[in-house]
N, CA, C and O atoms as a MOPAC input file, in Angstrom:
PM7 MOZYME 1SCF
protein

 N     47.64800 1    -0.81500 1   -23.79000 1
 C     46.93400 1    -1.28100 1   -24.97300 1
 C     47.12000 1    -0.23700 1   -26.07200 1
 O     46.70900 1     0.90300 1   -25.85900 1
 N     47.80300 1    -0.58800 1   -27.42000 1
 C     47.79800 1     0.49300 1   -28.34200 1
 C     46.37700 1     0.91900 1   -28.95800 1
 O     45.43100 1     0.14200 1   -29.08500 1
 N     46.37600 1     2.16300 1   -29.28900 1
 C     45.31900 1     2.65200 1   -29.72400 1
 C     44.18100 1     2.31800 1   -30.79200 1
 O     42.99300 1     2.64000 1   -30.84000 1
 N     45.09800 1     1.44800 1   -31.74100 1
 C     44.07000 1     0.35500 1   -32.59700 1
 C     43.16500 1     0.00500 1   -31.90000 1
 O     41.97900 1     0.26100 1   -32.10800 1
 N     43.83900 1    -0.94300 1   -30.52000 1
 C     43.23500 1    -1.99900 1   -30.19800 1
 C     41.88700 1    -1.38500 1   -29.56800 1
 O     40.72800 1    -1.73200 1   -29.79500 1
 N     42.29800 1    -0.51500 1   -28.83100 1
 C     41.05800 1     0.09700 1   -28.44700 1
 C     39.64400 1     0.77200 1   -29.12900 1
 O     38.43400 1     0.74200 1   -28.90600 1
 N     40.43400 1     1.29800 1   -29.94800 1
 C     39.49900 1     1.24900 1   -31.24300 1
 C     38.82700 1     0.31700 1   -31.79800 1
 O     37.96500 1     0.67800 1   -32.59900 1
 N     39.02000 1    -1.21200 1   -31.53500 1
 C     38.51700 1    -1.92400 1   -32.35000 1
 C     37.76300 1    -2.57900 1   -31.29000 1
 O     36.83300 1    -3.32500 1   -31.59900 1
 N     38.07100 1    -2.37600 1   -30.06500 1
 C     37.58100 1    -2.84100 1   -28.75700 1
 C     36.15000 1    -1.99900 1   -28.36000 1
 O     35.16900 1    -2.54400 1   -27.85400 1
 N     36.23600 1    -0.75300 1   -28.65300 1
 C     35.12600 1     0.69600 1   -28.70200 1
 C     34.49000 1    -0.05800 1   -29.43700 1
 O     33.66100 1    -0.75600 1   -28.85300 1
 N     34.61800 1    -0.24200 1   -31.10600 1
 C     33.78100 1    -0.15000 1   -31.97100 1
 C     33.11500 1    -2.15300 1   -32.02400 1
 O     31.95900 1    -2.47500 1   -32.30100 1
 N     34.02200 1    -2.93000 1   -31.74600 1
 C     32.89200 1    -4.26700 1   -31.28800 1
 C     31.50300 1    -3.56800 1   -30.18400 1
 O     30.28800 1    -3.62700 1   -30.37200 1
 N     32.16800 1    -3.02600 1   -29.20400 1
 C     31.42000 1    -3.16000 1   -27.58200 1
 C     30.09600 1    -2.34200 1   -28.41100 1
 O     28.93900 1    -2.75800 1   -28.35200 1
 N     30.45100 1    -1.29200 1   -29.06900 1
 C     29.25100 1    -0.52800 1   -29.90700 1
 C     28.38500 1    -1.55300 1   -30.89000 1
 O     27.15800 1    -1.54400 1   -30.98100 1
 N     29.21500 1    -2.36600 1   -31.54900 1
 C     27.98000 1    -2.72300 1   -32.43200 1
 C     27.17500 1    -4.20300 1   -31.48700 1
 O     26.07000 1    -4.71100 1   -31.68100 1
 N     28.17500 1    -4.54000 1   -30.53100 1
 C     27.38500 1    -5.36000 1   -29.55700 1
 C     26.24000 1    -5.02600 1   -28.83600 1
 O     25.28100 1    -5.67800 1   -28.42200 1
 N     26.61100 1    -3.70800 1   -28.77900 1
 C     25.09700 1    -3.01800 1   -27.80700 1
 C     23.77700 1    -2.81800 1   -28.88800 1
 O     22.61100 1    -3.21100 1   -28.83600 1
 N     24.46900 1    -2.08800 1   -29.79600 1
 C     23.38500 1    -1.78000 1   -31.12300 1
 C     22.55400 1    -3.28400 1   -31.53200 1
 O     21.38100 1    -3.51600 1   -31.82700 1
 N     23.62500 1    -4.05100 1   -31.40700 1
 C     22.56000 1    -6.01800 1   -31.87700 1
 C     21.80400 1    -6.39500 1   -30.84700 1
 O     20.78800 1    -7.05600 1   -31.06500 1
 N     22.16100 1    -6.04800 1   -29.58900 1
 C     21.49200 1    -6.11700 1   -28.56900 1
 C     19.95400 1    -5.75700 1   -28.12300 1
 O     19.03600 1    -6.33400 1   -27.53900 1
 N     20.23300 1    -4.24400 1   -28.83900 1
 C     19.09400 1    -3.67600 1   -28.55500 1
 C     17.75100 1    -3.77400 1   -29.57300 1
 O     16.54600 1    -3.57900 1   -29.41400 1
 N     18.70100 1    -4.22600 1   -30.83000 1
 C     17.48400 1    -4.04800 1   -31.88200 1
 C     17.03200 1    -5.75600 1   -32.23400 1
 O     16.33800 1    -6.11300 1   -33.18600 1
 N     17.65400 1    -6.66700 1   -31.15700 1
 C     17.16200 1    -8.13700 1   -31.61400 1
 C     16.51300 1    -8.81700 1   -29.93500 1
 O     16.40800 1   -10.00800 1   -29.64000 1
 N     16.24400 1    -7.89300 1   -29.26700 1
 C     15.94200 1    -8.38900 1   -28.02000 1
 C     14.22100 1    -8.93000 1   -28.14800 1
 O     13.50900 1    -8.74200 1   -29.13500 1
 N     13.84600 1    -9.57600 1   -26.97400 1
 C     12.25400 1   -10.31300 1   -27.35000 1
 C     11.82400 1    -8.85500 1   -26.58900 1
 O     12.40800 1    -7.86200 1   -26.15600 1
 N     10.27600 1    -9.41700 1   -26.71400 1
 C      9.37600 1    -8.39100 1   -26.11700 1
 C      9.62500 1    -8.44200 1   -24.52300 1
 O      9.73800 1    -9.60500 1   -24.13500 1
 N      9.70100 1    -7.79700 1   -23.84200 1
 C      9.88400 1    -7.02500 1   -22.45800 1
 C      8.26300 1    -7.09700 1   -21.53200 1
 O      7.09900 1    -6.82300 1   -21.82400 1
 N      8.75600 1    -7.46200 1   -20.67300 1
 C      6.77400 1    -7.82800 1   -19.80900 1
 C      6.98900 1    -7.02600 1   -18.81500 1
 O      8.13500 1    -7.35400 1   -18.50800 1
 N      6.73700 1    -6.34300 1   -18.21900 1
 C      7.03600 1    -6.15200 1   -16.74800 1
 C      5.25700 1    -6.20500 1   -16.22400 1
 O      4.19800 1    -5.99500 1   -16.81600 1
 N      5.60700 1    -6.58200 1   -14.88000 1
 C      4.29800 1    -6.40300 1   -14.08300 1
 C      4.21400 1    -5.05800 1   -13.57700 1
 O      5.04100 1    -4.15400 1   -13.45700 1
 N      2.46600 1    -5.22100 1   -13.20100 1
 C      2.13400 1    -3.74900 1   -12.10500 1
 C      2.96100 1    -3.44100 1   -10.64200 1
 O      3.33700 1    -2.36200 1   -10.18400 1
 N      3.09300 1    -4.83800 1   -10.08700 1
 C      3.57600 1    -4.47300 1    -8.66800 1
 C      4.97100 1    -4.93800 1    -8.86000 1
 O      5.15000 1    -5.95700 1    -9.52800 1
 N      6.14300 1    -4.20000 1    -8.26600 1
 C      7.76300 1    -4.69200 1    -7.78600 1
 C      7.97700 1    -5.30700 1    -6.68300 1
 O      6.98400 1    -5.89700 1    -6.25800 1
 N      8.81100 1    -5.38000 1    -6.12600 1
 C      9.24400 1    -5.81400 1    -4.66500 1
 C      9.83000 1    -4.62800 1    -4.21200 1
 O     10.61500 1    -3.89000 1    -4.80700 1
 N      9.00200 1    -4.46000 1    -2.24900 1
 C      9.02400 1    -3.15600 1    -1.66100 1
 C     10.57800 1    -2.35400 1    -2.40900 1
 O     11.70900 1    -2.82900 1    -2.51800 1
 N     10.04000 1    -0.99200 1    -2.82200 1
 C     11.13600 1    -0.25200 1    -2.37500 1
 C     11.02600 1     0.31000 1    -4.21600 1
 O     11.37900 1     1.44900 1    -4.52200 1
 N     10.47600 1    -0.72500 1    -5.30400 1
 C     11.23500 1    -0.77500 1    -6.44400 1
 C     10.22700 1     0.15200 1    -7.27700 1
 O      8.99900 1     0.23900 1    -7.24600 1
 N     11.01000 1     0.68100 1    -7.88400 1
 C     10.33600 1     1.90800 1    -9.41400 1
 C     10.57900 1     1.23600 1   -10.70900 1
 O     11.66100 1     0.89700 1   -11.19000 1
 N      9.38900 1     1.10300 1   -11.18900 1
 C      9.03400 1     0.68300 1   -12.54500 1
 C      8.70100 1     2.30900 1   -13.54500 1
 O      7.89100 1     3.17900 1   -13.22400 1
 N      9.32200 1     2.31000 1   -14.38600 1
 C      9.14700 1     3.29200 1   -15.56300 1
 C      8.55800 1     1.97000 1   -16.65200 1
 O      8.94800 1     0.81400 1   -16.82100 1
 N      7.62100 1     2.65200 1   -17.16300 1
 C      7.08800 1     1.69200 1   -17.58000 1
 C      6.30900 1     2.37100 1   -19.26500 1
 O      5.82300 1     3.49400 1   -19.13000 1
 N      6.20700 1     1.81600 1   -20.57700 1
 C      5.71100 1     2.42400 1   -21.56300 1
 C      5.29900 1     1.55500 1   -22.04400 1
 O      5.98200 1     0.53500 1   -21.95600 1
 N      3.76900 1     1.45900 1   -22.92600 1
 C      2.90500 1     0.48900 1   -23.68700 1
 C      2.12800 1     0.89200 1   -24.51300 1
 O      1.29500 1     1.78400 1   -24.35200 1
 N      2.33100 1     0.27600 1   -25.45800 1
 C      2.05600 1     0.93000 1   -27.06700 1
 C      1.08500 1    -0.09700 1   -27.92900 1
 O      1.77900 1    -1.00000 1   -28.39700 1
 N      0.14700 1    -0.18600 1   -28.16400 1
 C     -0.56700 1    -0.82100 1   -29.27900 1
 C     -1.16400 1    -0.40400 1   -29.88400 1
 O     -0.96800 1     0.81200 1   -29.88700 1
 N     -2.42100 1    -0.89300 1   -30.95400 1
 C     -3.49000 1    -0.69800 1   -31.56200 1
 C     -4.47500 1     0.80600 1   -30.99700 1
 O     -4.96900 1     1.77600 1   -31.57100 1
 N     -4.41600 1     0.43500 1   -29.91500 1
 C     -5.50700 1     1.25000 1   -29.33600 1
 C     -5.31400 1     2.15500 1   -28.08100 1
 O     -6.20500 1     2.82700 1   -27.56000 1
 N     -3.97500 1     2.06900 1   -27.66100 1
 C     -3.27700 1     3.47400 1   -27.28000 1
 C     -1.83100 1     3.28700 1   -27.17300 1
 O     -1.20900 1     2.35900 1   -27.69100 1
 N     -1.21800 1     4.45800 1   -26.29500 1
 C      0.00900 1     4.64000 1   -25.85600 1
 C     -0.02000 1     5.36000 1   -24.54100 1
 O     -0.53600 1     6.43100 1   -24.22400 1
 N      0.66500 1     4.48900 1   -23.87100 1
 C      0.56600 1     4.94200 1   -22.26100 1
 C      2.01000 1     4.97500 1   -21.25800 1
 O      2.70800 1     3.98600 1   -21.03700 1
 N      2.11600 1     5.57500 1   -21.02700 1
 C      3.49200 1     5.85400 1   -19.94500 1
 C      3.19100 1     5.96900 1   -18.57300 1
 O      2.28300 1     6.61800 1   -18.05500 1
 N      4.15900 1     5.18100 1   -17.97600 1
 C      4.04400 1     5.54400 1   -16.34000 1
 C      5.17600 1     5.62500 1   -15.27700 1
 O      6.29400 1     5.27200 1   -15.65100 1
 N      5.04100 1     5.98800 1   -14.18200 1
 C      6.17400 1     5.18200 1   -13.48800 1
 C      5.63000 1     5.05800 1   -12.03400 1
 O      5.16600 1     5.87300 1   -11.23700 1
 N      5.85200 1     3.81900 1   -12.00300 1
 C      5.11100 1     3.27200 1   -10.63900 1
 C      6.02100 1     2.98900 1    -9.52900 1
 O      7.22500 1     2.82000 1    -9.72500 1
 N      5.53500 1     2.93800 1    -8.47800 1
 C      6.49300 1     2.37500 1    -7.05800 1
 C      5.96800 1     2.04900 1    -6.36100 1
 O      4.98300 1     2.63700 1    -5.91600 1
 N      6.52600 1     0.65400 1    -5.84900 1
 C      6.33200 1    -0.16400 1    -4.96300 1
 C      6.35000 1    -0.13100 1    -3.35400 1
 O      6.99000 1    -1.01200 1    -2.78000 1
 N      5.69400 1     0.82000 1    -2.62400 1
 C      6.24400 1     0.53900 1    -1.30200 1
 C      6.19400 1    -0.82100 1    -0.10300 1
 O      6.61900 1    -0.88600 1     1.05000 1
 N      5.48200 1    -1.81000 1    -0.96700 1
 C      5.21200 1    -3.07900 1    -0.43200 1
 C      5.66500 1    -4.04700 1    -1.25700 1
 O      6.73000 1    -3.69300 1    -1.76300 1
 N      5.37600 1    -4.92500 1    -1.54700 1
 C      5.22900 1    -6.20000 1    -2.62800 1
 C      4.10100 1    -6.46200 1    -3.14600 1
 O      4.01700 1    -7.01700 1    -4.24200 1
 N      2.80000 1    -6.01500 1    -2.25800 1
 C      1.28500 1    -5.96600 1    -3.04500 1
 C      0.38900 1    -4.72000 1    -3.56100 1
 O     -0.76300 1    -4.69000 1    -3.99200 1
 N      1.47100 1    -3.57500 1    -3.32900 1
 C      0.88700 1    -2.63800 1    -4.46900 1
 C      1.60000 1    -1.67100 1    -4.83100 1
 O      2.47100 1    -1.41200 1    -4.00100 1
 N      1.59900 1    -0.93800 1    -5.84300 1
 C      2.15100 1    -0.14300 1    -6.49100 1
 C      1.25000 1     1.11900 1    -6.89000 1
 O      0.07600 1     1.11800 1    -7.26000 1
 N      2.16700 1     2.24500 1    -6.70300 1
 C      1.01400 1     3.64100 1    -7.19300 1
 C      2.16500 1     4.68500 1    -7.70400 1
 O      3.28200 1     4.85300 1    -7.21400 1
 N      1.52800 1     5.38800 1    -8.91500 1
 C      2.63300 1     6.22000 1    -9.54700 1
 C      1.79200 1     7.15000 1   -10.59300 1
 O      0.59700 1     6.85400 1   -10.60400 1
 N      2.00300 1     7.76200 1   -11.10100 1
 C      1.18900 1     8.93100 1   -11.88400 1
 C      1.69100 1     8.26900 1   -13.77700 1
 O      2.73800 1     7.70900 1   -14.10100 1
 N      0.40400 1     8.65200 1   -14.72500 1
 C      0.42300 1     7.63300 1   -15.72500 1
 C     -0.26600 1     8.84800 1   -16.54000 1
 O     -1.02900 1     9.67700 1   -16.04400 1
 N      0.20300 1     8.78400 1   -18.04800 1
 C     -0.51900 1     9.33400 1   -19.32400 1
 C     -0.76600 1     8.96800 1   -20.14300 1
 O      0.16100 1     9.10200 1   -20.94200 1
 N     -2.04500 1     8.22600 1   -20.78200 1
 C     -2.59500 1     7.59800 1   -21.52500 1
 C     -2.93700 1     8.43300 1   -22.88700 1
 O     -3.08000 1     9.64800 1   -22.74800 1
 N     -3.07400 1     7.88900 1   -24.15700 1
 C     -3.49800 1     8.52200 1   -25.41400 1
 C     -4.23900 1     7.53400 1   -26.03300 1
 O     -3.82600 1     6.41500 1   -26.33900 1
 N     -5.64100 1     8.10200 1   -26.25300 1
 C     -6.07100 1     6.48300 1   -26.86300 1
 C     -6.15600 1     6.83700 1   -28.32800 1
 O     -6.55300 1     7.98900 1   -28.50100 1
 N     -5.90800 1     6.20600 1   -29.35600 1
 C     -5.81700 1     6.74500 1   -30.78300 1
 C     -7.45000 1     6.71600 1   -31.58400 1
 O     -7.37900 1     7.50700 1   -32.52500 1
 N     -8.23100 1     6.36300 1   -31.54800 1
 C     -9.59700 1     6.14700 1   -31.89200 1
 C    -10.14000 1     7.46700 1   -31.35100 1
 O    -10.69600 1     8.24500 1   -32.12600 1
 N    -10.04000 1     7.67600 1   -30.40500 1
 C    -11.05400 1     8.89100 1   -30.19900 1
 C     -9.62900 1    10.07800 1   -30.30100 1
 O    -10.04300 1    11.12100 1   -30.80700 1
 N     -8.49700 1    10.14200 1   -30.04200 1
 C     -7.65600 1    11.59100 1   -29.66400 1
 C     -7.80600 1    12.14800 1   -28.36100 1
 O     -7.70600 1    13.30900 1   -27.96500 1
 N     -8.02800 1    11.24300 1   -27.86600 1
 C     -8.35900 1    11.55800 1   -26.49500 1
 C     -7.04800 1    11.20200 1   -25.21300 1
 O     -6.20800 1    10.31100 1   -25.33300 1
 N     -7.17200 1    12.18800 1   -23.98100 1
 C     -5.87200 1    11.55000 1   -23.34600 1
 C     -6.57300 1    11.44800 1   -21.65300 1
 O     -7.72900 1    11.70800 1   -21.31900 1
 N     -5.65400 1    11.07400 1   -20.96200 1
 C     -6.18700 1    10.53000 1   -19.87400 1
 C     -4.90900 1    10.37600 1   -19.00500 1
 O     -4.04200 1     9.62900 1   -19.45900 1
 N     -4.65100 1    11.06200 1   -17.66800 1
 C     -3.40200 1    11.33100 1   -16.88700 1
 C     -3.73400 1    11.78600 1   -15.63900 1
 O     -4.28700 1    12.86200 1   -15.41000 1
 N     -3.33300 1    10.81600 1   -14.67900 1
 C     -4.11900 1    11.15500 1   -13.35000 1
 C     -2.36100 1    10.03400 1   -13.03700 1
 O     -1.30100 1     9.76700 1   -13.60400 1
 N     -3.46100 1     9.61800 1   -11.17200 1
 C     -2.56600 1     8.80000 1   -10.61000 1
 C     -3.10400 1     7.30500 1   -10.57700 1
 O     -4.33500 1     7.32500 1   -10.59800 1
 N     -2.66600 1     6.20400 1   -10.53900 1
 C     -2.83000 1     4.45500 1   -10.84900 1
 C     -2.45100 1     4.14000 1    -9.57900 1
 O     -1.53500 1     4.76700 1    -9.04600 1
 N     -3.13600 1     3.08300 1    -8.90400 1
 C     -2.74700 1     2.26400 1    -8.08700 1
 C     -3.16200 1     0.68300 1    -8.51400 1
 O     -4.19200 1     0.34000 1    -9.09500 1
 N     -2.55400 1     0.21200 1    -8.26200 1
 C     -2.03600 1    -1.44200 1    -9.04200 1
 C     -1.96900 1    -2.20500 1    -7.81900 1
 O     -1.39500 1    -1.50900 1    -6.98200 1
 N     -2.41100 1    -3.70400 1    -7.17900 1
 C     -2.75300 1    -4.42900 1    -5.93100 1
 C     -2.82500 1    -5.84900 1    -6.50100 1
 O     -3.74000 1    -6.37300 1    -7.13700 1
 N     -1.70400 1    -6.31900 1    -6.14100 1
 C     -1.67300 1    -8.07300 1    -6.05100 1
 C     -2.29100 1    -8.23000 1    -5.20900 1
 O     -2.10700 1    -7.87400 1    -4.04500 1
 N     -3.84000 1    -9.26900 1    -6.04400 1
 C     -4.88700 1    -9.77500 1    -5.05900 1
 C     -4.10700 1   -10.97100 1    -4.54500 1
 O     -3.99800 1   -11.35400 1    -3.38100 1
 N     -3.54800 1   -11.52000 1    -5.73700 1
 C     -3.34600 1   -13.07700 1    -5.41800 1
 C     -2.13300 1   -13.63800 1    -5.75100 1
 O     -1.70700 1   -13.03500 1    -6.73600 1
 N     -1.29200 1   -14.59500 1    -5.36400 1
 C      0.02700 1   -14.84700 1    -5.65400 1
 C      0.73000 1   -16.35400 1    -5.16600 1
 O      1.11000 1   -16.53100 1    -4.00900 1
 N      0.85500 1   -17.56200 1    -6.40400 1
 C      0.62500 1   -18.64000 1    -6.13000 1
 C      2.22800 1   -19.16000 1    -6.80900 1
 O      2.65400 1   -19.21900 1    -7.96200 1
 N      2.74400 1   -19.44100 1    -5.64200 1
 C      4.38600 1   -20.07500 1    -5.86600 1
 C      4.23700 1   -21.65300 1    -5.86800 1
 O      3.83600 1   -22.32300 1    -4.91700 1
 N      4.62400 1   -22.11200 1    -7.07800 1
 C      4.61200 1   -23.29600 1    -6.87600 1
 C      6.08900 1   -23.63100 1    -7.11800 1
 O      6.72400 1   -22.64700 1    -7.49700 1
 N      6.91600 1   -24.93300 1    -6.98100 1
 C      8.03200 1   -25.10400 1    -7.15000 1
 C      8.92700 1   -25.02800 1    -8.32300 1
 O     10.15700 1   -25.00600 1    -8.27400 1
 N      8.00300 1   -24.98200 1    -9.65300 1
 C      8.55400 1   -24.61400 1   -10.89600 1
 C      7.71000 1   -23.79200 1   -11.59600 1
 O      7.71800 1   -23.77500 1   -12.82700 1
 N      6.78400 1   -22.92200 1   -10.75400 1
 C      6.25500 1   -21.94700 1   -11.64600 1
 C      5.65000 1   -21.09400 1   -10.58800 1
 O      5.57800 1   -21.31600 1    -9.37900 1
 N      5.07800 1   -19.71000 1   -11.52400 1
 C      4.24100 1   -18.78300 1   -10.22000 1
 C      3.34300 1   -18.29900 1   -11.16000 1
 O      3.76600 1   -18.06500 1   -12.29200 1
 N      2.00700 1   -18.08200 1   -10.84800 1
 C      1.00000 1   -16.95000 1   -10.89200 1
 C      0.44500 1   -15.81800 1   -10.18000 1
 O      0.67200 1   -15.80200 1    -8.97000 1
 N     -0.13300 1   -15.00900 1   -10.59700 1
 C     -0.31500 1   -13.80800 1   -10.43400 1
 C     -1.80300 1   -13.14600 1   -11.10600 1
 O     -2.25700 1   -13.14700 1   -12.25000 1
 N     -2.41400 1   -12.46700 1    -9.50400 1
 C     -3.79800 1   -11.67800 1   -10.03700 1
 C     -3.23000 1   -10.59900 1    -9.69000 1
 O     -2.47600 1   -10.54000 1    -8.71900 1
 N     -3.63400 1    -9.20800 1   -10.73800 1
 C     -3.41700 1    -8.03200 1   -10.05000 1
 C     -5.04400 1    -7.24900 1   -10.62100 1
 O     -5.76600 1    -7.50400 1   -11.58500 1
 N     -5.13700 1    -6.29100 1    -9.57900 1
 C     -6.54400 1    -5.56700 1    -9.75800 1
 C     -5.60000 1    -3.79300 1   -10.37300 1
 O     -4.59600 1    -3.37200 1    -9.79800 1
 N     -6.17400 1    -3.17200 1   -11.42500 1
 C     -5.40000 1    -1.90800 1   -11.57600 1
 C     -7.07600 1    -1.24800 1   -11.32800 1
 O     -8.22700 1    -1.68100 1   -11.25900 1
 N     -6.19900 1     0.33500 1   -11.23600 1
 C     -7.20900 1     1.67200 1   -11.22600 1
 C     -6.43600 1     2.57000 1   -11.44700 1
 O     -5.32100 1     2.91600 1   -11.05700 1
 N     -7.16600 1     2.89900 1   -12.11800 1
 C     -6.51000 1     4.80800 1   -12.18500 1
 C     -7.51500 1     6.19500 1   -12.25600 1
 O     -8.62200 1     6.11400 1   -12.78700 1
 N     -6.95400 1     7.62500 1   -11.59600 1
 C     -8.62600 1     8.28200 1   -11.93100 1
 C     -7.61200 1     9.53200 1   -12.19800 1
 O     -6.47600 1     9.55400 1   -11.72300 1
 N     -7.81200 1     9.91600 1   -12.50000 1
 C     -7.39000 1    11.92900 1   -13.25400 1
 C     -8.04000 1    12.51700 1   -13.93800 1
 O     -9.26800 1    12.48500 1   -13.86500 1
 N     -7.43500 1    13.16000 1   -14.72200 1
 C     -8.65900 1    14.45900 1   -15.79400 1
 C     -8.49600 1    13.28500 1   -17.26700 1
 O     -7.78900 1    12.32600 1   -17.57700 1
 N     -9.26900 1    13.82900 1   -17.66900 1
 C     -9.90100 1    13.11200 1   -19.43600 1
 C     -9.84200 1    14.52400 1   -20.53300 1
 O    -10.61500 1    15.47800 1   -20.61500 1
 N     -9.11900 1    14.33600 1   -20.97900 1
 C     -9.47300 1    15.74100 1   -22.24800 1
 C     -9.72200 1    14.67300 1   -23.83700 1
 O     -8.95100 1    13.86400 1   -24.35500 1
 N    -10.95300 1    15.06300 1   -24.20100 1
 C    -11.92700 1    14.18200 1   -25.23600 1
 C    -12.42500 1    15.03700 1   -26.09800 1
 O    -13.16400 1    15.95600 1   -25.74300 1
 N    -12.04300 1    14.80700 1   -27.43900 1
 C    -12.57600 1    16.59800 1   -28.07800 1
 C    -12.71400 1    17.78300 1   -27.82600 1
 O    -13.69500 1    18.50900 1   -27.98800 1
 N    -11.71300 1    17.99600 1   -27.41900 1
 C    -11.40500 1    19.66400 1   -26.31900 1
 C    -11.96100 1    19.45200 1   -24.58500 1
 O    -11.49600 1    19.96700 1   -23.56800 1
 N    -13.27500 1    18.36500 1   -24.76900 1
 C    -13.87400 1    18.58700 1   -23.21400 1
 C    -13.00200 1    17.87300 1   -21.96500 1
 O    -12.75800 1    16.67000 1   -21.88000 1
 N    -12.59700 1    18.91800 1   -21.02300 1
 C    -12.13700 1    18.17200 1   -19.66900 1
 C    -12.91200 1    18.20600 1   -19.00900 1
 O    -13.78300 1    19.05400 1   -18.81100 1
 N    -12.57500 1    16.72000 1   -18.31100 1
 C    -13.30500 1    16.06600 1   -17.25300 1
 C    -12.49300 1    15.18300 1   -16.43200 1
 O    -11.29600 1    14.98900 1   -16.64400 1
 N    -13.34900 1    14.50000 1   -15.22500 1
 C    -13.00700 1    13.47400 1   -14.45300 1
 C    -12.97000 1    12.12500 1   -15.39800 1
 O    -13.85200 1    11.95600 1   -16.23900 1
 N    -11.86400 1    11.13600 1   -15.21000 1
 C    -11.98900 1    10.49200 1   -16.00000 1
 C    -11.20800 1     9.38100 1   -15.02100 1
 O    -10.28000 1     9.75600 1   -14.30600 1
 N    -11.64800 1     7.99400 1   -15.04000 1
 C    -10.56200 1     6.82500 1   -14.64500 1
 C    -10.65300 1     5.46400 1   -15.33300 1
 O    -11.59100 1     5.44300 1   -16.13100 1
 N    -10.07000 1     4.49300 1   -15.27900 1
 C     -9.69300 1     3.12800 1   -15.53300 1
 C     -9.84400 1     2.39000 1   -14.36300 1
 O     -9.98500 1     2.56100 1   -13.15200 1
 N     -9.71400 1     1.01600 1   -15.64800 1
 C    -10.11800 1    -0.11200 1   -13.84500 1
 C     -9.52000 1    -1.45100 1   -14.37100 1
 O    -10.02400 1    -1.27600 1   -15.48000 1
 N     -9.08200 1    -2.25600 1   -14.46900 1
 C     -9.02600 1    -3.57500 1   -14.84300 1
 C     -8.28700 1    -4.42300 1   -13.64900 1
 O     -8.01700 1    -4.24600 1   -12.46100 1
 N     -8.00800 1    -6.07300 1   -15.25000 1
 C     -7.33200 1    -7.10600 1   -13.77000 1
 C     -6.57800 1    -7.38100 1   -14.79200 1
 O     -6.93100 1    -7.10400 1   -15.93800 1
 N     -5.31100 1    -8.03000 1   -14.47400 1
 C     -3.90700 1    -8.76600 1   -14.83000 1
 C     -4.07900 1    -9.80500 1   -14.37700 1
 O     -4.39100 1   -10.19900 1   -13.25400 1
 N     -3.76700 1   -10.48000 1   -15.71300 1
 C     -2.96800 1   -12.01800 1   -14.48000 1
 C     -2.30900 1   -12.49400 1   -15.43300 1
 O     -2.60800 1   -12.31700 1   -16.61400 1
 N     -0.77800 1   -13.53300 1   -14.79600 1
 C      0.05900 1   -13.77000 1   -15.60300 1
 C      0.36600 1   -14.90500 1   -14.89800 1
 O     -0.00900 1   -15.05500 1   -13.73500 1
 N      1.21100 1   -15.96600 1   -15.67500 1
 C      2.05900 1   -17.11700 1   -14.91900 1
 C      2.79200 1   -17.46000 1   -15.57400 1
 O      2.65900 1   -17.44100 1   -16.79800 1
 N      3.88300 1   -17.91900 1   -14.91300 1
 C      5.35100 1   -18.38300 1   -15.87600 1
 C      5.96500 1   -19.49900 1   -15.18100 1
 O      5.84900 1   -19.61500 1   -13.96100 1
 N      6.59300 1   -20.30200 1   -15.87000 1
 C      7.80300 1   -20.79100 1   -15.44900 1
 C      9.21800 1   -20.39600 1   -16.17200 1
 O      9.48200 1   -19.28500 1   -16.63200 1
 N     10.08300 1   -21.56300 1   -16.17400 1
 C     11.35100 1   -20.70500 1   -16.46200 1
 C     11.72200 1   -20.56100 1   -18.06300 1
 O     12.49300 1   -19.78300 1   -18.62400 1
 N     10.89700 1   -21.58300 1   -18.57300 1
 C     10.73400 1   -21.07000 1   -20.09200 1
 C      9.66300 1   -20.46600 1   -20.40700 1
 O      9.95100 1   -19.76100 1   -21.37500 1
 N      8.18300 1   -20.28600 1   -20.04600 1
 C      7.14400 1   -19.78200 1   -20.22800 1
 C      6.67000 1   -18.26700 1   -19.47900 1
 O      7.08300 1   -17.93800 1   -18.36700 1
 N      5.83500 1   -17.52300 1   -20.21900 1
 C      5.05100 1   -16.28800 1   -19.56100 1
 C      4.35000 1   -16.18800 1   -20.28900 1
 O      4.62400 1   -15.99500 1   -21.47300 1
 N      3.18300 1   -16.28800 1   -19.81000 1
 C      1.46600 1   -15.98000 1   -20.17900 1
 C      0.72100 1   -14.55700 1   -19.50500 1
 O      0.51000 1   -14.48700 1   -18.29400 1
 N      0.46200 1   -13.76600 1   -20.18000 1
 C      0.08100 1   -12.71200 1   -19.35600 1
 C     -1.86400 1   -12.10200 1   -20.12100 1
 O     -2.15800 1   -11.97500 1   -21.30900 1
 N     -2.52000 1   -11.93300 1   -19.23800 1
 C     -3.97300 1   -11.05700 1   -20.05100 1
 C     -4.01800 1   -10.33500 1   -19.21200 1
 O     -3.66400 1   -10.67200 1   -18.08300 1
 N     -4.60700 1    -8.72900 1   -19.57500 1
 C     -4.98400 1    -7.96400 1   -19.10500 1
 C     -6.03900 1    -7.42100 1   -19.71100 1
 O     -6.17500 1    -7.68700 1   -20.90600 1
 N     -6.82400 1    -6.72500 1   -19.19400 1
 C     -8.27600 1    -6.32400 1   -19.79500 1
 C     -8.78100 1    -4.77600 1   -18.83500 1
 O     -9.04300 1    -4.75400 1   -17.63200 1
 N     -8.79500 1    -4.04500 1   -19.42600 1
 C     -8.73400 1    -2.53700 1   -18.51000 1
 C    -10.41400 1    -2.12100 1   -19.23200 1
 O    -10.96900 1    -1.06300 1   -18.93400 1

C-alpha cells in the first residue's frame, strides 16, 4: 500500500473514532456483571461525582471500593460498596431488575472525619429498543 494511502487510511480511522466518541448516547451500566466481570464505573450530576470499580464474583453481587464528592456540601465519601440483585425477571422480549446498593467508609465534611455510608435500590428494565432505569441512594 503506498504511503498516501495509508495516510489517508490513519487519518479517516482517526476522525472515525473522534465522531464516535463525541456523538455516542448516554452509557447505563448496572451494579452487578456476570461472575468473574469488572465494572470501572464513573457518575456525574447535579449533586455529585462518583467513581468506582466493582467486581462481580457471582451474577448477584458485586463489591469494589468507590469515591464520592457531593457538590452542595464539599464533602467526600470513599469506603467499600457492595451492590446485590434482589430480583431478576426474564421475560421473552424483555428483562427487569431490583438491585439493593450499600456502601460504608470515612466521610470528610468541613474538615470533620468520620464514619460515613450509603444505602439505596436500582431498578431497571429494557427491551431491545427500550431502558428505563431509577435509582434513589
Amino acid at each position: 500500500m503506498p504511503i498516501r494511502s495509508r495516510r489517508s487510511l490513519c487519518s479517516a480511522l482517526t476522525a472515525l473514532a473522534f465522531l464516535c466518541a463525541f456523538t455516542t448516547h448516554d452509557a447505563n451500566a448496572r451494579p452487578v456483571s456476570y461472575a468473574g466481570g469488572w465494572m470501572p464505573m464513573a457518575g456525574n450530576d447535579a449533586f455529585e461525582n462518583t467513581l468506582s470499580v466493582m467486581y462481580s464474583p457471582t451474577a448477584t453481587y458485586s463489591i469494589g471500593p468507590f469515591i464520592s464528592h457531593y457538590r452542595d456540601t464539599d464533602g467526600e465519601l470513599a469506603g467499600m460498596q457492595f451492590n446485590w440483585l434482589a430480583k431478576r425477571w426474564n421475560n421473552p422480549d424483555s428483562q427487569g431488575n431490583i438491585y439493593f446498593l450499600s456502601g460504608l467508609g470515612i466521610a470528610n465534611d468541613d474538615g470533620e472525619t468520620r464514619a460515613g455510608g450509603s444505602a439505596g435500590i436500582e431498578a431497571d428494565w429494557e427491551d431491545r429498543r427500550y431502558y428505563v432505569s431509577y435509582e434513589h441512594r
